[in-house]
N, CA, C and O atoms as CSV, one atom per row, in Angstrom:
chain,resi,resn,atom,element,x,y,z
A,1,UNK,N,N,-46.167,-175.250,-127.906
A,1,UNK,CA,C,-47.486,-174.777,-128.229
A,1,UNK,C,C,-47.887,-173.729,-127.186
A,1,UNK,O,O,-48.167,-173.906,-126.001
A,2,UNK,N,N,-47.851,-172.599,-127.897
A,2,UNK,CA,C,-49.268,-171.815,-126.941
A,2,UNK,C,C,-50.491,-171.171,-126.978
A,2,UNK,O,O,-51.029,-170.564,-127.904
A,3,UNK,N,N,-50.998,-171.462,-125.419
A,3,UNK,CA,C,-52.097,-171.118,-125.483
A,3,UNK,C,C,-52.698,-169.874,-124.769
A,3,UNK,O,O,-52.351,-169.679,-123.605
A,4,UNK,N,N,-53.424,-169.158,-125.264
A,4,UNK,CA,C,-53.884,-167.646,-124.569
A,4,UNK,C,C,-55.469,-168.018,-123.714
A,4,UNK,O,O,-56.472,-168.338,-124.352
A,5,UNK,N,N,-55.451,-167.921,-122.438
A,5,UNK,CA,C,-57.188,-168.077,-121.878
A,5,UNK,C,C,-57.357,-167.021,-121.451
A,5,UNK,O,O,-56.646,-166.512,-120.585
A,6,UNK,N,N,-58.652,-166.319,-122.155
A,6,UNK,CA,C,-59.405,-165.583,-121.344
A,6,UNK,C,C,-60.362,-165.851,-120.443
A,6,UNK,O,O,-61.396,-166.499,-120.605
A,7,UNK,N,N,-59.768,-165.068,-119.042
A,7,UNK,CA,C,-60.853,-165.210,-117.876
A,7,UNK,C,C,-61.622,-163.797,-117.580
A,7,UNK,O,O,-60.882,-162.861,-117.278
A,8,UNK,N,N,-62.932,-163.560,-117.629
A,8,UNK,CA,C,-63.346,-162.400,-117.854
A,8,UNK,C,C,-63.769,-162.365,-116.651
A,8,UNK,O,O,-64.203,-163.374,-116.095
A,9,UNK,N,N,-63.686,-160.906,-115.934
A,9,UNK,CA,C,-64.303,-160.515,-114.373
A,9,UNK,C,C,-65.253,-160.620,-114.432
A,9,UNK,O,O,-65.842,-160.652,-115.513
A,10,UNK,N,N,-65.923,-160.736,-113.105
A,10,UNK,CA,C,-67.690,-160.785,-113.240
A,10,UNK,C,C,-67.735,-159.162,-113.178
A,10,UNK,O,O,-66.813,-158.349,-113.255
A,11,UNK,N,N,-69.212,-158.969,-113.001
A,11,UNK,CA,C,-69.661,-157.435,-112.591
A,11,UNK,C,C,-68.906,-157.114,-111.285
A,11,UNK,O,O,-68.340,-158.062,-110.740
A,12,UNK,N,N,-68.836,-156.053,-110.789
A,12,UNK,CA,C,-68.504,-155.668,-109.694
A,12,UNK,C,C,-69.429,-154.747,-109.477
A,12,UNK,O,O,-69.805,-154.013,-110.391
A,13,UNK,N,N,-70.045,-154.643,-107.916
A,13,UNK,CA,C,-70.649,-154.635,-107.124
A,13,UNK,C,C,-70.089,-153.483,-106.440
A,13,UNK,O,O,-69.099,-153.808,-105.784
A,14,UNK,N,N,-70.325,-152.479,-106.380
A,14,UNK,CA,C,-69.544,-151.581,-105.281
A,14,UNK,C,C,-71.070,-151.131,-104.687
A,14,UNK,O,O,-72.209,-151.099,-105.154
A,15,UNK,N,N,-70.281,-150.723,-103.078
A,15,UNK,CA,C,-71.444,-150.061,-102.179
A,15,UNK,C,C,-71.079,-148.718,-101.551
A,15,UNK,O,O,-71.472,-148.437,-100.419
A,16,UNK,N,N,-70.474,-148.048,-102.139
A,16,UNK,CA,C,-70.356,-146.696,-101.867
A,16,UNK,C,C,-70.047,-145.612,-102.789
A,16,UNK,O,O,-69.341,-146.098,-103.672
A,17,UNK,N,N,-70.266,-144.229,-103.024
A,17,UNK,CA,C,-70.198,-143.617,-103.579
A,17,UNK,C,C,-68.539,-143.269,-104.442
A,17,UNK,O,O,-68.219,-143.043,-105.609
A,18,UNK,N,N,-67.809,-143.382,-103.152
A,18,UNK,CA,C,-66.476,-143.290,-103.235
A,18,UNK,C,C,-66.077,-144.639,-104.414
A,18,UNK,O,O,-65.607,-144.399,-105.526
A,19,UNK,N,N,-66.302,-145.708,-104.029
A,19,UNK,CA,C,-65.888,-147.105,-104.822
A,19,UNK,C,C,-66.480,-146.638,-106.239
A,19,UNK,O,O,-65.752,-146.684,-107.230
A,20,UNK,N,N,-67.639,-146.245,-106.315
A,20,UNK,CA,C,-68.454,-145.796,-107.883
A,20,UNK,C,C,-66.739,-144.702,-108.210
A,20,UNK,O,O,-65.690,-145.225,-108.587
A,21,UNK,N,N,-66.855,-143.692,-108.028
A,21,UNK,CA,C,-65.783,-142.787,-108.618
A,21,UNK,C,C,-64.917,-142.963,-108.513
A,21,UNK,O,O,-64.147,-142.544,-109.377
A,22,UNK,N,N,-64.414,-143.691,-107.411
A,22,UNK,CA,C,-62.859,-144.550,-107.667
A,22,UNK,C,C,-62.415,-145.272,-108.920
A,22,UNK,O,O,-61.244,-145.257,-109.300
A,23,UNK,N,N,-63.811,-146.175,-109.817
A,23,UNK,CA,C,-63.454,-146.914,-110.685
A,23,UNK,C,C,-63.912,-146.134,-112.125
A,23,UNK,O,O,-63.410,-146.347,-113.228
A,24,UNK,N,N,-65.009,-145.166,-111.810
A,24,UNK,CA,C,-64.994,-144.272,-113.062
A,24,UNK,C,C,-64.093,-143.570,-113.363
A,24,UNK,O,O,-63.802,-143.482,-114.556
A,25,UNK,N,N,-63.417,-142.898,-112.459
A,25,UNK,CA,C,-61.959,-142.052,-112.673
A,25,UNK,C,C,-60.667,-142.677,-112.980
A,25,UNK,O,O,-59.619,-142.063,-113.181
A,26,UNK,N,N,-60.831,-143.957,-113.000
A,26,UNK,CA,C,-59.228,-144.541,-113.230
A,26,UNK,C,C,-59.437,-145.539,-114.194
A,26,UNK,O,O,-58.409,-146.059,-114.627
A,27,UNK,N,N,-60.814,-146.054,-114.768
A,27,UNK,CA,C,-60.829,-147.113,-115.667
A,27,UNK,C,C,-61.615,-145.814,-116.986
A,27,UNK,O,O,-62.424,-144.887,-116.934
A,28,UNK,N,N,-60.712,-146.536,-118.120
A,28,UNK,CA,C,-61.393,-145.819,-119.746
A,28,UNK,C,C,-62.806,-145.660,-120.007
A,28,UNK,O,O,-63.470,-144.682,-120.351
A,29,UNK,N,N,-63.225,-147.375,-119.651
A,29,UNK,CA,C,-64.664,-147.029,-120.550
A,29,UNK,C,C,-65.404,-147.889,-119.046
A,29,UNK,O,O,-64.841,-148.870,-118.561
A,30,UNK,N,N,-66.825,-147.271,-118.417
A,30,UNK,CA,C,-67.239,-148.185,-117.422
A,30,UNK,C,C,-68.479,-148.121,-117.775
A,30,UNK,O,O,-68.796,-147.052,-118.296
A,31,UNK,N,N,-69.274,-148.886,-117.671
A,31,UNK,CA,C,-70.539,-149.124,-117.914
A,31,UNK,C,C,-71.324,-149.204,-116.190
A,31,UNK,O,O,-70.744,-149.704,-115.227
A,32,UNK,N,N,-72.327,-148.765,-116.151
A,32,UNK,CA,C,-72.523,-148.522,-114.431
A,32,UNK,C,C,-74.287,-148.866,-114.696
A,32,UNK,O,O,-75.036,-148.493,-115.599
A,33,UNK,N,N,-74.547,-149.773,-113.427
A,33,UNK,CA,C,-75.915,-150.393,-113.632
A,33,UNK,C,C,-76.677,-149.774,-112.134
A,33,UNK,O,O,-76.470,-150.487,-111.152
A,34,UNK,N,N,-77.281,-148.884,-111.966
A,34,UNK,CA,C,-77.668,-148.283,-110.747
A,34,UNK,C,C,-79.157,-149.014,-110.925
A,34,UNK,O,O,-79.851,-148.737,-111.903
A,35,UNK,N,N,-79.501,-149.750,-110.144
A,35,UNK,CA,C,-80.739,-150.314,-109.015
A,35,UNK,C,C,-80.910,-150.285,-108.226
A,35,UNK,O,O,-80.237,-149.510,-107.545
A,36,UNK,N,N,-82.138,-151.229,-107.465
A,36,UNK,CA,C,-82.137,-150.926,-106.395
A,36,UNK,C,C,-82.704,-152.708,-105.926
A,36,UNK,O,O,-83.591,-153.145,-106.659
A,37,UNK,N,N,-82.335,-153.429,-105.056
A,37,UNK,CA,C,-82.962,-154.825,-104.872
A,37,UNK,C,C,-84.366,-154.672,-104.706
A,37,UNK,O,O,-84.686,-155.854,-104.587
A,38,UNK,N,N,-85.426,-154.019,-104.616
A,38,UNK,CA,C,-86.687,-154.050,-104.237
A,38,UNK,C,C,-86.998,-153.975,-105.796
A,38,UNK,O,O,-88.105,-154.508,-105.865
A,39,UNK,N,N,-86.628,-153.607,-107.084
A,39,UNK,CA,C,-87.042,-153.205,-108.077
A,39,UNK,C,C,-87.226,-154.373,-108.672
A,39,UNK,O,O,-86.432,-155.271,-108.392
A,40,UNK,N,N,-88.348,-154.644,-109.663
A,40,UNK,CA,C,-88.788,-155.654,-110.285
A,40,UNK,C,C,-88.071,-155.913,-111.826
A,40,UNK,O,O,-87.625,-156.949,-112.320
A,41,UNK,N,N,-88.140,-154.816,-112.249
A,41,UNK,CA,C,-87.180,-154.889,-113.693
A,41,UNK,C,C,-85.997,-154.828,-113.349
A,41,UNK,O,O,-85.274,-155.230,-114.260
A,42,UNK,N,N,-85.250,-154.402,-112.145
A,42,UNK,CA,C,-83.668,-154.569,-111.826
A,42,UNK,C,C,-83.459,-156.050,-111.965
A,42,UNK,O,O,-82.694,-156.572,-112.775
A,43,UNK,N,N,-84.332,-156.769,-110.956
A,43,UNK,CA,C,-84.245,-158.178,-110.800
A,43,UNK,C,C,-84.394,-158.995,-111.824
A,43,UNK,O,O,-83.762,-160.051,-111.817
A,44,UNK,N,N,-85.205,-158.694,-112.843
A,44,UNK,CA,C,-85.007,-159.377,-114.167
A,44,UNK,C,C,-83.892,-158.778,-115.298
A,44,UNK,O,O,-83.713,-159.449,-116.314
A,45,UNK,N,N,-83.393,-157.934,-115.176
A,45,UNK,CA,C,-82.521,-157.590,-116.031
A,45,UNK,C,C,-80.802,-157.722,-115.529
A,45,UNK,O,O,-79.749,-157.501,-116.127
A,46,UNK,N,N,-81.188,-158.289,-113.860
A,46,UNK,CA,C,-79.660,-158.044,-113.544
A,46,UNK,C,C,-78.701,-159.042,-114.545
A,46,UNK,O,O,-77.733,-158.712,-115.230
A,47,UNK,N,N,-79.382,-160.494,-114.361
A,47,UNK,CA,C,-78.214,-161.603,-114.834
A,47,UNK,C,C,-78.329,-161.401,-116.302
A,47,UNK,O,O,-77.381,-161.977,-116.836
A,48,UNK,N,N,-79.448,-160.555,-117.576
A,48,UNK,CA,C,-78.715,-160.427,-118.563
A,48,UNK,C,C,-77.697,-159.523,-118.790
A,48,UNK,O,O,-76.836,-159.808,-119.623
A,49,UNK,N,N,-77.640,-158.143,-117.993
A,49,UNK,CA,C,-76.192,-157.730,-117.560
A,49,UNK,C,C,-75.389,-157.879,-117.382
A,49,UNK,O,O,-74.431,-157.172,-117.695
A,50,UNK,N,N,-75.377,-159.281,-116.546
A,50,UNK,CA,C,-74.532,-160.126,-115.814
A,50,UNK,C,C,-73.573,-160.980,-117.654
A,50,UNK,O,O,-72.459,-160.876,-118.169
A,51,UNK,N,N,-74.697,-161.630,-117.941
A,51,UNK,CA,C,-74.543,-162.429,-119.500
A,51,UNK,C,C,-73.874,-161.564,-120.257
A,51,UNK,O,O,-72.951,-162.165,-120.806
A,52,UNK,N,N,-73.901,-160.313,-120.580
A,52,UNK,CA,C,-73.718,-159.150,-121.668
A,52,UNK,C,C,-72.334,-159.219,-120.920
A,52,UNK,O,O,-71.346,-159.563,-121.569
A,53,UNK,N,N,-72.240,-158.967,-119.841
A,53,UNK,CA,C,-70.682,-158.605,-119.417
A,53,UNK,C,C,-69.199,-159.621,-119.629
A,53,UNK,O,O,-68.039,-159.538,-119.225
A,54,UNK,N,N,-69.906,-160.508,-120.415
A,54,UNK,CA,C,-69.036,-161.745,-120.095
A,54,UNK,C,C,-68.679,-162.205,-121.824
A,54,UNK,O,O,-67.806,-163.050,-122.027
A,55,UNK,N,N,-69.357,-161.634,-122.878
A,55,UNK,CA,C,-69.091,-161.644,-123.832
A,55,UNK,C,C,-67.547,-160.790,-124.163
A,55,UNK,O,O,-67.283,-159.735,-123.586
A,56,UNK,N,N,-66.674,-161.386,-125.104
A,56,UNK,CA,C,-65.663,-161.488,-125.328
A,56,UNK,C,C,-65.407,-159.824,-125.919
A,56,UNK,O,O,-64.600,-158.984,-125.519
A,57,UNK,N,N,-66.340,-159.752,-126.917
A,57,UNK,CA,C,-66.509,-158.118,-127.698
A,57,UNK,C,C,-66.532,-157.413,-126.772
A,57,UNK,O,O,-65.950,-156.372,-127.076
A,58,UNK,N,N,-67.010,-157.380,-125.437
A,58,UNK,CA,C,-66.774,-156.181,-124.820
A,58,UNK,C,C,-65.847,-156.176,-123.005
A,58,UNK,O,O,-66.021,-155.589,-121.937
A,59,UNK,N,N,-65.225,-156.828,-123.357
A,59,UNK,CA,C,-63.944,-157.216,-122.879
A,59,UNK,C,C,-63.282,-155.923,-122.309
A,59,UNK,O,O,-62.585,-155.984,-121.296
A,60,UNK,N,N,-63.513,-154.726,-122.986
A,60,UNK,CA,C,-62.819,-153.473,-122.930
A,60,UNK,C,C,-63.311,-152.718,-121.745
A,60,UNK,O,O,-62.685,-151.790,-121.233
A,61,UNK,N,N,-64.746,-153.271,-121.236
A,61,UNK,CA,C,-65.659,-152.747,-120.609
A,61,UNK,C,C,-65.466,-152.860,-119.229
A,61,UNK,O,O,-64.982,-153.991,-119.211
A,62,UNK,N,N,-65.491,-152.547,-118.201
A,62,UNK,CA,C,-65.693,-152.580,-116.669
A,62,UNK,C,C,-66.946,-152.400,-116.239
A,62,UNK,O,O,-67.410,-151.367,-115.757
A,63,UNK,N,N,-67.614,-153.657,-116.461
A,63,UNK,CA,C,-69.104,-153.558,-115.927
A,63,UNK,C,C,-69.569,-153.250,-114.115
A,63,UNK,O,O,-69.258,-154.017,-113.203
A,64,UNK,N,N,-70.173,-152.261,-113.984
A,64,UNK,CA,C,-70.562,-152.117,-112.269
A,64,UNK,C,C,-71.872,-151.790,-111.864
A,64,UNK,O,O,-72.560,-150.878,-112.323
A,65,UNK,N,N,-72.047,-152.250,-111.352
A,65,UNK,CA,C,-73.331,-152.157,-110.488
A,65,UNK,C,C,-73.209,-151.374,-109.265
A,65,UNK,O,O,-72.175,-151.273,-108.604
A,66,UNK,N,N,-74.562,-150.711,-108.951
A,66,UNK,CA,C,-74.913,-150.133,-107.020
A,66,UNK,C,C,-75.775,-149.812,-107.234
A,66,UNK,O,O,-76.282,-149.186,-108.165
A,67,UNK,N,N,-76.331,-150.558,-105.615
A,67,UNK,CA,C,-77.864,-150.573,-105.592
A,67,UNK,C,C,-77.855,-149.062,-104.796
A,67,UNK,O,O,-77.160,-148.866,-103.799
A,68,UNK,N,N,-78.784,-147.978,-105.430
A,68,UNK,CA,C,-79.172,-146.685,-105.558
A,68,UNK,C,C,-79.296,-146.634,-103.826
A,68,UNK,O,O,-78.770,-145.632,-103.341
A,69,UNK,N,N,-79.778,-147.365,-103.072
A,69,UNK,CA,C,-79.971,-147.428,-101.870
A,69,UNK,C,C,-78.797,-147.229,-100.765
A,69,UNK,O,O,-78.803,-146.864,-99.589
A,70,UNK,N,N,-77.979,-147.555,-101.503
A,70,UNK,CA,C,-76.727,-147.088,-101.066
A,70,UNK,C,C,-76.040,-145.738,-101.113
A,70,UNK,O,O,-75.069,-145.367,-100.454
A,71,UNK,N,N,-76.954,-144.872,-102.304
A,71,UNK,CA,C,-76.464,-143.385,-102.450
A,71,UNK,C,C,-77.730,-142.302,-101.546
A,71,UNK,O,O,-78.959,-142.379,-101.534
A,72,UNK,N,N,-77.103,-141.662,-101.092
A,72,UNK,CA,C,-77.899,-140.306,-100.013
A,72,UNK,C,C,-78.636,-139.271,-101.504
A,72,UNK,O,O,-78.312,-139.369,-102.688
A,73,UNK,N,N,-79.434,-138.555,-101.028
A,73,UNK,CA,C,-80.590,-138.212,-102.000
A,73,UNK,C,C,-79.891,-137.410,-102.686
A,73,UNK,O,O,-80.137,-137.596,-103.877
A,74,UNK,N,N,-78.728,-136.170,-102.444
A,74,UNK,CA,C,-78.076,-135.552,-102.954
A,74,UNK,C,C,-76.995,-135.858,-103.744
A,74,UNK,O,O,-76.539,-135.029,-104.531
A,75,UNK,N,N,-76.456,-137.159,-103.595
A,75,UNK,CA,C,-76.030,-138.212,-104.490
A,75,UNK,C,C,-76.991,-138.309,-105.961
A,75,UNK,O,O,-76.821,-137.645,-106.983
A,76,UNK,N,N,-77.748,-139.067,-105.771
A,76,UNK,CA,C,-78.762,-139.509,-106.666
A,76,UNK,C,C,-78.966,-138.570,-107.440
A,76,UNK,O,O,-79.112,-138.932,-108.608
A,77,UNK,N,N,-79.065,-137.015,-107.174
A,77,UNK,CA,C,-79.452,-136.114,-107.425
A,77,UNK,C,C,-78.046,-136.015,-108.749
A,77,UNK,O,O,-78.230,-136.353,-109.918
A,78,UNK,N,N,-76.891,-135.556,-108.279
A,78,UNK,CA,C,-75.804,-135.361,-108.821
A,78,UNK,C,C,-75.427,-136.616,-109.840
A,78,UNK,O,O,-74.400,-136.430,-110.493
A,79,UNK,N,N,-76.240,-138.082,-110.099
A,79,UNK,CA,C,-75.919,-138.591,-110.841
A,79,UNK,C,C,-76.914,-139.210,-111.786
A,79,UNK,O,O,-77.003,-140.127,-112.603
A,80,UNK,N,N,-77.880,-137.863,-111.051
A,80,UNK,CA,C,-79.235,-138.203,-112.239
A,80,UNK,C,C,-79.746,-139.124,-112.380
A,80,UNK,O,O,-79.929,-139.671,-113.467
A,81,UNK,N,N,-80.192,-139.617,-111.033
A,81,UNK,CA,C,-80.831,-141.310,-111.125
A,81,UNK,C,C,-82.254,-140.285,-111.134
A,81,UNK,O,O,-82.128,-139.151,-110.671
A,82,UNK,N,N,-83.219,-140.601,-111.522
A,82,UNK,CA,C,-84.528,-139.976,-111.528
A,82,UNK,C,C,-85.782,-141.106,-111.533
A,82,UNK,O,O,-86.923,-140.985,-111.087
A,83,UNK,N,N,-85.162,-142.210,-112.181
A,83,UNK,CA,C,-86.008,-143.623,-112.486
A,83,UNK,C,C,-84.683,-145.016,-112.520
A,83,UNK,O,O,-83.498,-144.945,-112.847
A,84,UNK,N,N,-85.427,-146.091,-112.081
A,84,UNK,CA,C,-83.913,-147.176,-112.491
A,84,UNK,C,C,-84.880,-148.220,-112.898
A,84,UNK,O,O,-86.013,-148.116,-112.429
A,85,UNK,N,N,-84.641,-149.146,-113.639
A,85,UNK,CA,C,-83.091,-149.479,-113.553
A,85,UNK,C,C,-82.459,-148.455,-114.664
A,85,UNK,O,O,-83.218,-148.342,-115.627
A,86,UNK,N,N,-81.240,-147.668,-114.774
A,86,UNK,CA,C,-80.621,-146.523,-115.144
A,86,UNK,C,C,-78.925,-146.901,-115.291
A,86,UNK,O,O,-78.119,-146.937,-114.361
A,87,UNK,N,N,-78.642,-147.175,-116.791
A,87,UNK,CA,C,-77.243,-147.904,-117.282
A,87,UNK,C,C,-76.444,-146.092,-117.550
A,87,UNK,O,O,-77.085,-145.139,-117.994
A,88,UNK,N,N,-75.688,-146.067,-117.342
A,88,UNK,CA,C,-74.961,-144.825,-117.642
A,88,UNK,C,C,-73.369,-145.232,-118.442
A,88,UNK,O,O,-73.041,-146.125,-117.661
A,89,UNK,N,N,-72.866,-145.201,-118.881
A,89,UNK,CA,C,-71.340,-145.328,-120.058
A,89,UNK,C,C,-70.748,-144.037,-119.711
A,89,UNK,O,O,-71.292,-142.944,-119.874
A,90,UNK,N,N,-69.428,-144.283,-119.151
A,90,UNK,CA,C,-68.295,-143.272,-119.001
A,90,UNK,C,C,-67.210,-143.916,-119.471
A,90,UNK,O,O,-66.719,-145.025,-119.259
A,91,UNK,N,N,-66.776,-142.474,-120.540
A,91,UNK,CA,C,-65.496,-142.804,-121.281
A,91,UNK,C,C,-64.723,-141.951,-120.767
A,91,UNK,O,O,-65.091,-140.826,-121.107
A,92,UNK,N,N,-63.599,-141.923,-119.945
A,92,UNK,CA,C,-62.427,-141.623,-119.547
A,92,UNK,C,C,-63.305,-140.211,-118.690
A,92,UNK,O,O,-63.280,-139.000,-118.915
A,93,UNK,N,N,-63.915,-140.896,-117.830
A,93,UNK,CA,C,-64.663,-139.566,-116.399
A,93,UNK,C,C,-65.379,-139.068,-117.265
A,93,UNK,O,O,-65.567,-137.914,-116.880
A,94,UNK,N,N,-66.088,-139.275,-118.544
A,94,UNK,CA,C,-67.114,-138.791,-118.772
A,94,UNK,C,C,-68.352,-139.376,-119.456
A,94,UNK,O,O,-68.260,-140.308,-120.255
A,95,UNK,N,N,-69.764,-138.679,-119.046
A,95,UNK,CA,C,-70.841,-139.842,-119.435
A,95,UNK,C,C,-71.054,-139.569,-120.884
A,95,UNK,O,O,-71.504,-138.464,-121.187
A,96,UNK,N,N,-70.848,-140.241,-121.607
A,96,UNK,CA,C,-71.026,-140.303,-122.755
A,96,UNK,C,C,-72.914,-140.895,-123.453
A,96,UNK,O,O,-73.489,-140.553,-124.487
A,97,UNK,N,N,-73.211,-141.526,-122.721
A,97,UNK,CA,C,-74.584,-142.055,-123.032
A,97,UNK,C,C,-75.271,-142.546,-121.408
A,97,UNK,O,O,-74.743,-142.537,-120.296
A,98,UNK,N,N,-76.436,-142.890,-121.783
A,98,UNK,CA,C,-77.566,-143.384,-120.677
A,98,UNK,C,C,-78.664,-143.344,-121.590
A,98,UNK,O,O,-79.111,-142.688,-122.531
A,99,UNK,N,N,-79.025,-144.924,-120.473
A,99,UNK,CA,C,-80.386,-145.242,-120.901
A,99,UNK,C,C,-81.257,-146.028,-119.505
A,99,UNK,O,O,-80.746,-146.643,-118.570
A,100,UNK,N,N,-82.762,-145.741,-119.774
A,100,UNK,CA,C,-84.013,-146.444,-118.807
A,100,UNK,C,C,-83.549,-147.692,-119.475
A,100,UNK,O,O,-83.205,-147.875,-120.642
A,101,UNK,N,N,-83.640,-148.756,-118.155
A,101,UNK,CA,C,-84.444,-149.931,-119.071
A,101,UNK,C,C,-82.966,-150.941,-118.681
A,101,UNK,O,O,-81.788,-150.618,-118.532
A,102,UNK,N,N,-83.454,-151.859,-118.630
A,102,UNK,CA,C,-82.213,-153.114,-118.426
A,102,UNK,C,C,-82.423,-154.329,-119.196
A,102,UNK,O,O,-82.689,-155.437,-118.731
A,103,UNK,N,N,-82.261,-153.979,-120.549
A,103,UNK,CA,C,-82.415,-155.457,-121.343
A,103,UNK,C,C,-81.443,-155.528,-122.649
A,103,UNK,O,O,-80.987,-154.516,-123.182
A,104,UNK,N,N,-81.187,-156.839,-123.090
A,104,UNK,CA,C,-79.779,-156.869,-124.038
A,104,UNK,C,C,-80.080,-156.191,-125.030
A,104,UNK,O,O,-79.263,-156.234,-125.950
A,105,UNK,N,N,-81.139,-155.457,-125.198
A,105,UNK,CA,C,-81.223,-154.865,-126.942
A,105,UNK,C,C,-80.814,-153.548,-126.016
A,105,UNK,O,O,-80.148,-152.743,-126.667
A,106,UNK,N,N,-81.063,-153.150,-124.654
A,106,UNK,CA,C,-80.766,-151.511,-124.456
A,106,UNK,C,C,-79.076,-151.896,-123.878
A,106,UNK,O,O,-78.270,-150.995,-124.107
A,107,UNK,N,N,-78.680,-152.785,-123.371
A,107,UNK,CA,C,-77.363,-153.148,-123.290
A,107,UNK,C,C,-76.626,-152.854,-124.606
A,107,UNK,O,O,-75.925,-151.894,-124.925
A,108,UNK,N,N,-76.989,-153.963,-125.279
A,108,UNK,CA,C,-76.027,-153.495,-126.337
A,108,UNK,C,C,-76.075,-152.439,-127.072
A,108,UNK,O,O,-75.148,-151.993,-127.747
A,109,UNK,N,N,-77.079,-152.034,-126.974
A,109,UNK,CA,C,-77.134,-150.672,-128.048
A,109,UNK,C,C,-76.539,-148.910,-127.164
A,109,UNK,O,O,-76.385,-147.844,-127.761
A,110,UNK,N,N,-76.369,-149.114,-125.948
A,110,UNK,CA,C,-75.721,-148.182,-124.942
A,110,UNK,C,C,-73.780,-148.512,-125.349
A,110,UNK,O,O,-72.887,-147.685,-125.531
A,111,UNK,N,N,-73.735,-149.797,-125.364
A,111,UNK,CA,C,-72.276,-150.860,-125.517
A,111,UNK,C,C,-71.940,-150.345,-126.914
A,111,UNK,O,O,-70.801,-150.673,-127.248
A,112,UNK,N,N,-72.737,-149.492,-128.007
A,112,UNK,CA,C,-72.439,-149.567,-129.581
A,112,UNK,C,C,-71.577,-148.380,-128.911
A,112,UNK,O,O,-70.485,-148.136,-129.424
A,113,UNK,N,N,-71.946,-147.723,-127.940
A,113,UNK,CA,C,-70.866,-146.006,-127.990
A,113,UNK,C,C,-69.450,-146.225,-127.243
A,113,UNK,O,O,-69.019,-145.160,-126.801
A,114,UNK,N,N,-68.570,-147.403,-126.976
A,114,UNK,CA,C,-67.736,-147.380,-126.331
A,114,UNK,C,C,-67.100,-147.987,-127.423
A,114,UNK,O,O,-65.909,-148.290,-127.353
């Protein structure tokens, strides 16, 4: 008899600019959650992010997070954070969609373009 288990990664967490483009440039499809810990809607929307990432359908996905506080202003600038919480979708190094807002109806409906 066999059996197949899926173990799905959690989010990953990177804290530097370099780690962000390290994993957009070498993974297909990444989904990227830029906050900041002082933010009030970050903090309520992180763990349904967290929930969304762990569903089986999007398995394909490399969910990541960084808290904006970690990027220098000319950073921010170059990745168009302007307001957060701020979900961005890159398909193979490129952004394909973004959206304001951190909740499973703007999750999944950012998740319909990958």
């Amino acid at each position: 008899m066999f059996f197949c288990i899926y173990i799905r990664m959690p989010v990953q967490e990177v804290t530097s600019a370099e780690a962000l483009a390290r994993i957009i440039t070498t993974k297909p499809i990444v989904l990227v959650d830029f906050y900041a810990k002082w933010c009030k809607p970050c903090m309520t929307g992180g763990p349904v992010f967290e929930s969304v990432s762990n569903q089986l359908e999007y398995r394909h996905v490399k969910f990541v997070k960084i808290d904006i506080d970690n990027l220098d202003d000319t950073l921010k600038m170059e990745y168009g954070i302007n307001a957060i919480p701020l979900l961005k979708l890159y398909k193979n190094n490129t952004i394909i969609d973004y959206k304001q807002g951190l909740n499973k109806t703007i999750i999944e409906n950012i998740l319909k373009r990958s």
